[in-house]
C-alpha positions in Angstrom: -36.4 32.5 -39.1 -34.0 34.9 -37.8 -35.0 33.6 -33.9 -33.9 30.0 -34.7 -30.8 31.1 -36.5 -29.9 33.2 -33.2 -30.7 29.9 -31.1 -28.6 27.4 -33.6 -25.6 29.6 -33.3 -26.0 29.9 -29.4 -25.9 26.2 -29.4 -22.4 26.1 -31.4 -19.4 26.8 -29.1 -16.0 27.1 -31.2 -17.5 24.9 -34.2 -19.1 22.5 -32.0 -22.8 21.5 -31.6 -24.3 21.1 -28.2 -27.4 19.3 -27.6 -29.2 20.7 -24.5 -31.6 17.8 -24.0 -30.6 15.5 -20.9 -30.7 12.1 -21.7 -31.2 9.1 -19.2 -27.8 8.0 -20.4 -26.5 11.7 -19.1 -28.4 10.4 -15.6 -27.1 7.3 -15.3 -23.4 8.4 -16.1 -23.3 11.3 -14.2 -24.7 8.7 -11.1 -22.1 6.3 -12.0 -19.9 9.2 -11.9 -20.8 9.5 -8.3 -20.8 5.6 -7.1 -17.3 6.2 -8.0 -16.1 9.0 -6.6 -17.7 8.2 -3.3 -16.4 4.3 -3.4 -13.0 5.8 -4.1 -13.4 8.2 -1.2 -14.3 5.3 1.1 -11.2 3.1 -0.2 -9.0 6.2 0.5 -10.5 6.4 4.2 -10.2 3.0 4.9 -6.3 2.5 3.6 -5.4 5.6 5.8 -7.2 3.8 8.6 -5.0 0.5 7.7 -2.1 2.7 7.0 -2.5 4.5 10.5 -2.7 1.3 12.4 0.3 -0.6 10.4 2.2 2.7 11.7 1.2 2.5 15.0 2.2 -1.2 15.1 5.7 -0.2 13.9 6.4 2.4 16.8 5.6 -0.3 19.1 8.1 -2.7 17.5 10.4 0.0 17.4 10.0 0.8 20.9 10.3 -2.9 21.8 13.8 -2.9 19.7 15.5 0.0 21.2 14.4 -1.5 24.5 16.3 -4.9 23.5 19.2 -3.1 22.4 19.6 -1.2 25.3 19.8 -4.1 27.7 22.0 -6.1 25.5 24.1 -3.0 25.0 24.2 -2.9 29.3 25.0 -6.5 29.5 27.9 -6.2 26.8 29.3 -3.3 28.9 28.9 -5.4 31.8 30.7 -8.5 29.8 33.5 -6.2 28.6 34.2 -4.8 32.4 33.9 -8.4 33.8 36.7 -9.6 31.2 38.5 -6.6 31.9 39.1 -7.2 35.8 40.1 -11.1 34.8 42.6 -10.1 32.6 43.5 -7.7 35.3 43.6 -10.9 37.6 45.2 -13.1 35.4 48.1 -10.2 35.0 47.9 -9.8 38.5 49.0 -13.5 39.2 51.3 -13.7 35.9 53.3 -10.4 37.7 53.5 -12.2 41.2 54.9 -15.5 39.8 57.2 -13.2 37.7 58.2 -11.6 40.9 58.6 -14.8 42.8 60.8 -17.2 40.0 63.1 -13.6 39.0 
């Protein structure tokens, strides 16, 4: 009597009663456990995969936009220095026909 007394209490842990058996409902959730963890692991992989090649996509395009802006940055400088010399030009003339009527 003593003996199962000492292995009733050793199954109570802070007031609680534990039941050592394994059940095949303790199988099958501990397996469904593990479907999930490794189908989540597998989703994780695969959206750091997508993730990886949505960021190398980006670079590209990003590289392909400083490109543009470069060259449209060099052809307004070259605008800006064309208008320059024909306002330079047009003062030019303006000054000799200043210089000719005064």
């Amino acid at each position: 009597m003593l003996e199962e007394q000492k292995n009733y209490e050793a199954k109570r842990f802070m007031g609680m009663r534990f039941d050592n058996h394994v059940s095949i409902g303790h199988i099958f959730t501990t397996i469904m456990i593990l479907v999930a963890l490794i189908t989540w692991k597998n989703n994780i992989e695969n959206e750091i995969v997508n993730l990886k090649q949505n960021d190398l996509v980006l670079e590209k395009r990003d590289t392909e936009l400083k490109e543009k802006v470069l060259e449209i940055r060099a052809d307004y400088r070259s605008d800006v220095r064309d208008i320059r010399e024909l306002v330079k030009e047009i003062l030019d003339k303006i000054d000799k026909k200043a210089d000719k009527n005064g």
